[in-house]
C-alpha positions as CSV (number, residue, x, y, z in Angstrom):
1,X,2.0,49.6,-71.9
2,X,0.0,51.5,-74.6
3,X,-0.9,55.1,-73.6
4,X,-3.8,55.6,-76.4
5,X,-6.9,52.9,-74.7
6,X,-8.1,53.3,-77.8
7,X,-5.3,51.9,-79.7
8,X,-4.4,49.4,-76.4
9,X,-2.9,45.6,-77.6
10,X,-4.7,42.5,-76.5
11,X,-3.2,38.9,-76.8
12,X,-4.7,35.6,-76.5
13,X,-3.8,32.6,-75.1
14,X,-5.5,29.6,-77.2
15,X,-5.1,27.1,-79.7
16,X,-5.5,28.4,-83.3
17,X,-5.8,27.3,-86.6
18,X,-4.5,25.2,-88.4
19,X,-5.0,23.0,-85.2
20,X,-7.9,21.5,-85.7
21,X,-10.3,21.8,-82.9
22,X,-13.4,24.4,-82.0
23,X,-11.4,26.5,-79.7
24,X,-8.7,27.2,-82.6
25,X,-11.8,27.7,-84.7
26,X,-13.5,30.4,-82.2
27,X,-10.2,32.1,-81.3
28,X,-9.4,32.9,-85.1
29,X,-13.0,34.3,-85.9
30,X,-12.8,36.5,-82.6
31,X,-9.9,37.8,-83.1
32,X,-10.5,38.3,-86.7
33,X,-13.7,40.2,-85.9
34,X,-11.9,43.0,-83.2
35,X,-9.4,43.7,-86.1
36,X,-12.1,44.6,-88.4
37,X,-13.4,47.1,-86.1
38,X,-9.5,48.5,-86.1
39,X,-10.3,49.5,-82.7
40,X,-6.7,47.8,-81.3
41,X,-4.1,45.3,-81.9
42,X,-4.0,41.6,-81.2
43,X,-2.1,38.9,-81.2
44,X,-1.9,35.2,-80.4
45,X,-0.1,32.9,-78.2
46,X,-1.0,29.3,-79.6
47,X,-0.9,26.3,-77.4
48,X,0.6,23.5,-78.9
49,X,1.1,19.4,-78.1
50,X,3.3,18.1,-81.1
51,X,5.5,20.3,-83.8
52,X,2.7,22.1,-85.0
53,X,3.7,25.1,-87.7
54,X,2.1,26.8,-90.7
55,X,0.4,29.6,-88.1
56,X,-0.1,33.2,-89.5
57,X,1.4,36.1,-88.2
58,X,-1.3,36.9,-86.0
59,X,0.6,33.7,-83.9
60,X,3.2,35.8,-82.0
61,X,4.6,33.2,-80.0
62,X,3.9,29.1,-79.0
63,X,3.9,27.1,-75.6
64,X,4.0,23.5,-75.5
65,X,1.0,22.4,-73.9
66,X,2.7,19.7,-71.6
67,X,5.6,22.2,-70.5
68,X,5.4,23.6,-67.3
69,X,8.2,25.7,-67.5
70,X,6.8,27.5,-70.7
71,X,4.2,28.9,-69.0
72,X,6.0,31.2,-66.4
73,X,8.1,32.1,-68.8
74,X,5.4,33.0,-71.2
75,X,4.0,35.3,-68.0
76,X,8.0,36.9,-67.8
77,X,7.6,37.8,-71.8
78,X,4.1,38.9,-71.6
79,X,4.8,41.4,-68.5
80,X,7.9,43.1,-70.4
81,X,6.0,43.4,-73.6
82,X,3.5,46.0,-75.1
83,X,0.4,43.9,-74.5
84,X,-2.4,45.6,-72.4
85,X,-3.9,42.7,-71.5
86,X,-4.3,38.6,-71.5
87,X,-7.2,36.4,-72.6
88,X,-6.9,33.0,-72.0
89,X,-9.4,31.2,-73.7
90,X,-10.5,28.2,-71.2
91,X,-11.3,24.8,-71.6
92,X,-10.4,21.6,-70.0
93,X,-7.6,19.1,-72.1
94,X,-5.9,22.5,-73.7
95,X,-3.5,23.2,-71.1
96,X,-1.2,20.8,-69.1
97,X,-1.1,19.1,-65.7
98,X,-3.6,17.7,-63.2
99,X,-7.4,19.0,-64.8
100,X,-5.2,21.9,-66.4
101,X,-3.5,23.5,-63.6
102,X,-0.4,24.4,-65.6
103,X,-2.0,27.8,-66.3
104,X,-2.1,29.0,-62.6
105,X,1.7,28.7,-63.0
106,X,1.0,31.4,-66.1
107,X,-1.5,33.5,-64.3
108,X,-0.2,34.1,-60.5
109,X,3.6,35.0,-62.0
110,X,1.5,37.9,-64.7
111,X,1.5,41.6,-63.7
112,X,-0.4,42.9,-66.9
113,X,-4.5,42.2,-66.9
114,X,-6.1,39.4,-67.1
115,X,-9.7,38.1,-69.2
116,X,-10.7,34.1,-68.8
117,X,-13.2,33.4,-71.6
118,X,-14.9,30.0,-70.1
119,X,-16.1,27.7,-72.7
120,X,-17.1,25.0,-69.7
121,X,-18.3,25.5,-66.3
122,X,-18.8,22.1,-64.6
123,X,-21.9,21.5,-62.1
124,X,-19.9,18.9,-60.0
125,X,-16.1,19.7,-60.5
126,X,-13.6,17.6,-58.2
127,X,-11.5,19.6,-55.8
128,X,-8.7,20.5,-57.9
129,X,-11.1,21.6,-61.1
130,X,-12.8,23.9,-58.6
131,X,-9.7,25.6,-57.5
132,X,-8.7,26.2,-60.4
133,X,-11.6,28.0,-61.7
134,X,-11.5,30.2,-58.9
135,X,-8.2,31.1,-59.2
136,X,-8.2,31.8,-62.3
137,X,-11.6,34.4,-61.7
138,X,-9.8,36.4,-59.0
139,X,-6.8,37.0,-61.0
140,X,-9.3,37.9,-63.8
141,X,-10.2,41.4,-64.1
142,X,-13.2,40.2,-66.2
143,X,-14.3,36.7,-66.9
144,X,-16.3,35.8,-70.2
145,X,-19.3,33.3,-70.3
146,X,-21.6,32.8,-73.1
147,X,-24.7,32.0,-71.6
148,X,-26.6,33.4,-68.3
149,X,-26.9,30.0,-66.7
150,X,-23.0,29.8,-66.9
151,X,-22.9,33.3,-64.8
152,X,-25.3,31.5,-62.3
153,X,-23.7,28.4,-61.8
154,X,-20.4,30.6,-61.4
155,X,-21.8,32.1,-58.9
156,X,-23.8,29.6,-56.7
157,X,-21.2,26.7,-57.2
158,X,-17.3,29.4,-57.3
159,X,-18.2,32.3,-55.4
160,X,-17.8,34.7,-58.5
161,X,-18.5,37.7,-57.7
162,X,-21.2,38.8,-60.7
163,X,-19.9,42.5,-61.2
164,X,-16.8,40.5,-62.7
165,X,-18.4,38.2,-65.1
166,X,-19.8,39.2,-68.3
167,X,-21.9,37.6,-70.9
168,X,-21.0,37.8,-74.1
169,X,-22.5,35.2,-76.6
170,X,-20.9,32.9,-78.7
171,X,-20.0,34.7,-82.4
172,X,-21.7,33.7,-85.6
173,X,-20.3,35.0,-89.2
174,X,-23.1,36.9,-91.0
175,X,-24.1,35.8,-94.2
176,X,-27.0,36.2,-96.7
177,X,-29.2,33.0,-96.8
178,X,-29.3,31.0,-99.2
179,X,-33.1,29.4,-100.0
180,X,-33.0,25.4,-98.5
181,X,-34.4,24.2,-102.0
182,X,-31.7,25.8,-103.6
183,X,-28.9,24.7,-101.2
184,X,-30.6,21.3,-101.6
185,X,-30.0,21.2,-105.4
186,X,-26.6,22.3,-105.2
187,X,-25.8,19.8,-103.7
188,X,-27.9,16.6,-104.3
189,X,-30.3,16.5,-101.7
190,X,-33.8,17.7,-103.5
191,X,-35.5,14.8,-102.6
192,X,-34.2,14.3,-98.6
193,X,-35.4,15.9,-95.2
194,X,-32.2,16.7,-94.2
195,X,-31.3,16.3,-90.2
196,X,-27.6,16.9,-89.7
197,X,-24.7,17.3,-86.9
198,X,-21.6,18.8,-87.7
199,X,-18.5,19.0,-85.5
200,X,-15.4,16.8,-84.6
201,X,-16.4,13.5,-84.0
202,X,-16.4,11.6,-80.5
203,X,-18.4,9.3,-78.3
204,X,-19.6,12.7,-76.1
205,X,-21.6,13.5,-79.2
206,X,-23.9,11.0,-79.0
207,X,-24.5,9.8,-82.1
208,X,-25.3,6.4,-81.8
209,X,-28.4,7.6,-79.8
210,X,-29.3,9.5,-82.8
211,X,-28.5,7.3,-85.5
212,X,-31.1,4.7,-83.6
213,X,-33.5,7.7,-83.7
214,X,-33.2,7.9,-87.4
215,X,-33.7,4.3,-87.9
216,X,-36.9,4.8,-86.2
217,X,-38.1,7.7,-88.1
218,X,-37.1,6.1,-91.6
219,X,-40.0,4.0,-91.2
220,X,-42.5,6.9,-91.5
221,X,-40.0,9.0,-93.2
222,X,-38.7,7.1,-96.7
223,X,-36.8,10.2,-97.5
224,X,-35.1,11.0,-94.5
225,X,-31.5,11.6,-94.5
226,X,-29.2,12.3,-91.1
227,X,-26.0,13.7,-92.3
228,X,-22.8,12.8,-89.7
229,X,-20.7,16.0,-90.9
230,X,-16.8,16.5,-89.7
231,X,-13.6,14.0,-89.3
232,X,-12.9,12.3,-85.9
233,X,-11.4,14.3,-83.3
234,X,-7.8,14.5,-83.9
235,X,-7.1,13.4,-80.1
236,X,-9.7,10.7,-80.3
237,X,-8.0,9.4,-83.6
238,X,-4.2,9.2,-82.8
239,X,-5.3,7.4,-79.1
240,X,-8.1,4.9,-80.7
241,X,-8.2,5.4,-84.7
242,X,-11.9,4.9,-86.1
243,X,-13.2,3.3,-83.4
244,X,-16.2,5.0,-82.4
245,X,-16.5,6.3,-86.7
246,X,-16.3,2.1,-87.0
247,X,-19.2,1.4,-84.0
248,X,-21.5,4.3,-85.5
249,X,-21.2,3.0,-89.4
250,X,-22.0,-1.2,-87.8
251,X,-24.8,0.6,-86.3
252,X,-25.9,2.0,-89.7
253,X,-25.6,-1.4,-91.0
254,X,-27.3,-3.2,-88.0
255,X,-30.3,-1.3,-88.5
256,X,-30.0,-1.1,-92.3
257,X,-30.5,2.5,-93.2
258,X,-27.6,2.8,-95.5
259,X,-29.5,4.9,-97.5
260,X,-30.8,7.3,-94.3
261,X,-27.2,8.2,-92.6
262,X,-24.4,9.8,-95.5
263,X,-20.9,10.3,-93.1
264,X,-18.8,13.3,-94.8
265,X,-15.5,12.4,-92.9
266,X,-13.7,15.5,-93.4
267,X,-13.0,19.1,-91.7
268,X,-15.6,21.3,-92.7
269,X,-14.4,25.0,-94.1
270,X,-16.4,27.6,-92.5
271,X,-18.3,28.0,-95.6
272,X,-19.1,24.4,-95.7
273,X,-20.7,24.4,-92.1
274,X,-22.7,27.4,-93.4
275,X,-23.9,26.2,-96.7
276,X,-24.7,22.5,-94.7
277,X,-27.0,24.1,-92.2
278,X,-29.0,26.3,-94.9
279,X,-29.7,23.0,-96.5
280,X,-30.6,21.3,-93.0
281,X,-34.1,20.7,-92.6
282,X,-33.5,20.2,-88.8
283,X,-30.0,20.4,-86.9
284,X,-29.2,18.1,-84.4
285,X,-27.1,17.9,-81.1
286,X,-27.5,14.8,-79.2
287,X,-24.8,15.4,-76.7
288,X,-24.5,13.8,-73.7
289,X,-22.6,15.9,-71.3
290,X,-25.0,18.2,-69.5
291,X,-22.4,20.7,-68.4
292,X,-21.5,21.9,-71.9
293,X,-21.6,25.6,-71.3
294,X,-21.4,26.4,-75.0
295,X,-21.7,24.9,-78.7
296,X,-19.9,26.3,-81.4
297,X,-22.1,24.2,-83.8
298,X,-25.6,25.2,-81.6
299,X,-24.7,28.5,-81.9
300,X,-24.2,28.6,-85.7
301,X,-27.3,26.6,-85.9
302,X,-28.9,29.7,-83.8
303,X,-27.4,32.5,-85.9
304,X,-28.7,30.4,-89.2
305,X,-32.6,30.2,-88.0
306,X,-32.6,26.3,-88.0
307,X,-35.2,24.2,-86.1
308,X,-32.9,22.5,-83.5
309,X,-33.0,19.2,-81.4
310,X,-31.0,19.2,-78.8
311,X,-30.5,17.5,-75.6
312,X,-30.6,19.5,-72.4
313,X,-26.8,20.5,-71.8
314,X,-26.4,23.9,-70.1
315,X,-26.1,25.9,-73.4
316,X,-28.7,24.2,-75.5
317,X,-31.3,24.7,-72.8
318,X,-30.6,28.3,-72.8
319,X,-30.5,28.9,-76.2
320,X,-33.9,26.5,-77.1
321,X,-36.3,28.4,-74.4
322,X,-39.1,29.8,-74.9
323,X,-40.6,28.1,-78.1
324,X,-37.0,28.3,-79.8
325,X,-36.7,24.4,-80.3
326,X,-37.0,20.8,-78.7
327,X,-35.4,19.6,-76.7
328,X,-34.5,15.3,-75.8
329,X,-34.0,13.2,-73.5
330,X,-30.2,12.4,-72.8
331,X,-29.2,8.9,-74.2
332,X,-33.0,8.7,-75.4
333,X,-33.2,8.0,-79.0
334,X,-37.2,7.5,-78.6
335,X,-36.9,11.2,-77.3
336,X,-34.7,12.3,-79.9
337,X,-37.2,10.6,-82.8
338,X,-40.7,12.0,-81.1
339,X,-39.2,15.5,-81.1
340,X,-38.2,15.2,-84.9
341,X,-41.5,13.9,-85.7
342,X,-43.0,16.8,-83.9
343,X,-41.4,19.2,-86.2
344,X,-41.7,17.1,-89.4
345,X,-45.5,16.2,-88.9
346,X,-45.9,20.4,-88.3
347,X,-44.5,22.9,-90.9
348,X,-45.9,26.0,-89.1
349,X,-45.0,24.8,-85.6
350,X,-41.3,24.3,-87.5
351,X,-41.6,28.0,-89.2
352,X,-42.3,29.4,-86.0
353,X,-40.0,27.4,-84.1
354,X,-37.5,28.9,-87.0
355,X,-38.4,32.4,-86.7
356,X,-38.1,32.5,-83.0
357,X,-34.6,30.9,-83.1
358,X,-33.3,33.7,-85.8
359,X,-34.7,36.5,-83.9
360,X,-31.6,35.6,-81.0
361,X,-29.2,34.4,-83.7
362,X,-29.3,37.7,-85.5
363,X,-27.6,39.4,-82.3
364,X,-24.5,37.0,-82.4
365,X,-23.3,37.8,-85.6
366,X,-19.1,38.5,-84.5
367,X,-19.6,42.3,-85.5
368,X,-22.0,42.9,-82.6
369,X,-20.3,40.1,-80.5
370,X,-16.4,42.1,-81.1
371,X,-18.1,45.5,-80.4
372,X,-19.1,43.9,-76.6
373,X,-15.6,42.5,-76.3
374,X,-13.6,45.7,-77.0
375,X,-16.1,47.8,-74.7
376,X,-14.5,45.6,-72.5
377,X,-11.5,45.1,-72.6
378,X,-11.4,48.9,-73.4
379,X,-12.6,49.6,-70.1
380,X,-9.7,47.5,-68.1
381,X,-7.1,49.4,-70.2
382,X,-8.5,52.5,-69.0
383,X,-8.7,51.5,-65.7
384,X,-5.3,50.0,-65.4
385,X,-4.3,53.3,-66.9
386,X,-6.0,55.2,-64.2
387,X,-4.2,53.4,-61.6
388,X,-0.4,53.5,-63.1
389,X,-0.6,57.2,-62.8
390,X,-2.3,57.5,-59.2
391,X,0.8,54.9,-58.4
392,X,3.3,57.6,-59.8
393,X,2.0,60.5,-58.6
């Protein structure tokens, strides 16, 4: 174990680019973030379900996803090595077994410290999805949410004690805004109201329920254009193909507003997602699970001061309170169309509602949100410290 806490090693446990899923996306801007502030090392452990390759050298090591045996022996290689301290990044359908309990195999054979980063908290887990999330907090030295309802329901519904969790929001890359008009011209759209979603694409999203929204709207609203921004979820596409891409564009059809819904089927860069929202008029989420503890794409909508519609998952309710945005009706595309009207037929109640959001947005930008991790995680190594010598003396 390092000796200098402020020069300690941290290692996560995630998927990583260039799989291509939010988690991979997250893990890679978080750990890029803490090594700009060259406050200590990291390095990755990526998860893997086929032969993936092409990782960077911050991917120290691999375990296949589906393998039980690779996780203790991950713990063995993690306990003899220089690393100060584990984050496993958590979310359900990343790690193997019955509702992911592969992991408990890593976590009760690991000596070293541990960090869980939850990305969902479920209101009504089964019995096994329960234990596991508990087990995995009382290993934890420290667990990560990214929202204060999350700490709640950790704590009413898992027995978490709350001096272990901490909130730390969701990071968003800082950049200087670009005008809309000008964004707009760039790239084609002068002319449009621009209401977009961006993300991997899957039947959880919703976006049937908007697409009948827009259909609605594009009767008042000539010039209305809902952009359907990312490829199919790679998962999703391997098991089904372009079923639910294929039900969403007969939809289109069905309601003819061709000219109202553009589909850009492709993985969007970083820069992409951010250039996108400046143009956005009004971002969307029409999601229909209401346990989603966070949104990658909410929270870059957040950090980019957009009027948001969303419907009222866990994180979006957080994020949208107090006068920060509207929020829908779950599998309601009536609700989904009256709260775009509202913002449409009112350009100050939309400025205000777009002021209000940036105010929060502008404290998740990753420098602020890496400073909160390392103070942290600093504080464990410290700790841990502490105790190794009162052990040897």
């Amino acid at each position: 174990m390092s000796t200098d806490t402020q020069h300690g090693k941290i290692t996560f446990l995630s998927t990583y680019p260039p799989r291509e899923c939010g988690l991979a996306t997250f893990t890679q801007d978080l750990v890029t973030a803490i090594d700009s502030q060259a406050t200590m090392r990291t390095s990755v452990v990526a998860v893997i379900n086929s032969l993936q390759g092409g990782y960077d050298c911050k991917v120290e090591d691999s375990i296949r996803q589906f393998k039980r045996s690779d996780y203790v022996k991950l713990a063995q290689k993690l306990n003899d090595s220089d690393t100060d301290a584990l984050i496993i990044e958590h979310e359900y359908g990343i790690y193997g077994g019955e509702c992911g309990e592969y992991i408990l195999d890593l976590v009760l054979n690991l000596t070293i410290p541990l960090v869980t980063t939850f990305h969902t908290i479920l209101s009504e887990p089964n019995p096994k999805q329960r234990h596991i999330i508990k087990m995995l907090a009382e290993k934890s030295e420290k667990v990560i949410v990214m929202a204060n309802n999350t700490k709640h329901l950790l704590q009413t519904m898992y027995k978490v004690a709350p001096e272990k969790i901490e909130v730390i929001p969701h990071g968003v890359p800082k950049r200087t805004l670009v005008p809309r008009d000008a964004m707009k011209h760039k790239y084609g759209f002068e002319n449009a109201r621009i209401i977009s979603t961006f993300g991997l694409i899957a039947p959880g999203k919703g976006i049937e329920h908007a697409i009948t929204a827009i259909s609605k709207l594009a009767v008042k609203y000539k010039d209305i254009l809902y952009l359907v921004l990312g490829q199919t979820h790679p998962c999703l596409l391997k098991e089904e193909g372009e079923a639910y891409r294929d039900k969403l564009t007969r939809l289109v059809d069905m309601y003819h507003i061709n000219e109202n819904v553009l589909f850009i089927n492709k993985y969007l860069t970083q820069d992409e997602v951010i250039n996108f929202l400046q143009l956005s008029d009004i971002y969307l989420t029409p999601y229909l699970g209401k346990d989603q503890a966070v949104s990658g794409t909410l929270a870059y909508a957040v950090g980019y001061g957009k009027a948001i519609v969303s419907t009222p998952y866990m994180y979006a309710k957080e994020m949208l309170a107090e006068g920060r945005g509207l929020l829908a009706d779950f599998h309601n595309a009536d609700s989904i169309a009256q709260c775009i009207n509202s913002i449409l037929e009112n350009p100050e109640k939309k400025k205000t509602m777009e002021e209000n959001i940036l105010k929060l947005g502008s404290t998740m930008y990753w420098d602020n949100v890496a400073s909160h991790y390392i103070d942290t995680l600093l504080m464990i190594i410290k700790s841990q410290l502490i105790l190794e010598r009162k052990v040897v003396s």
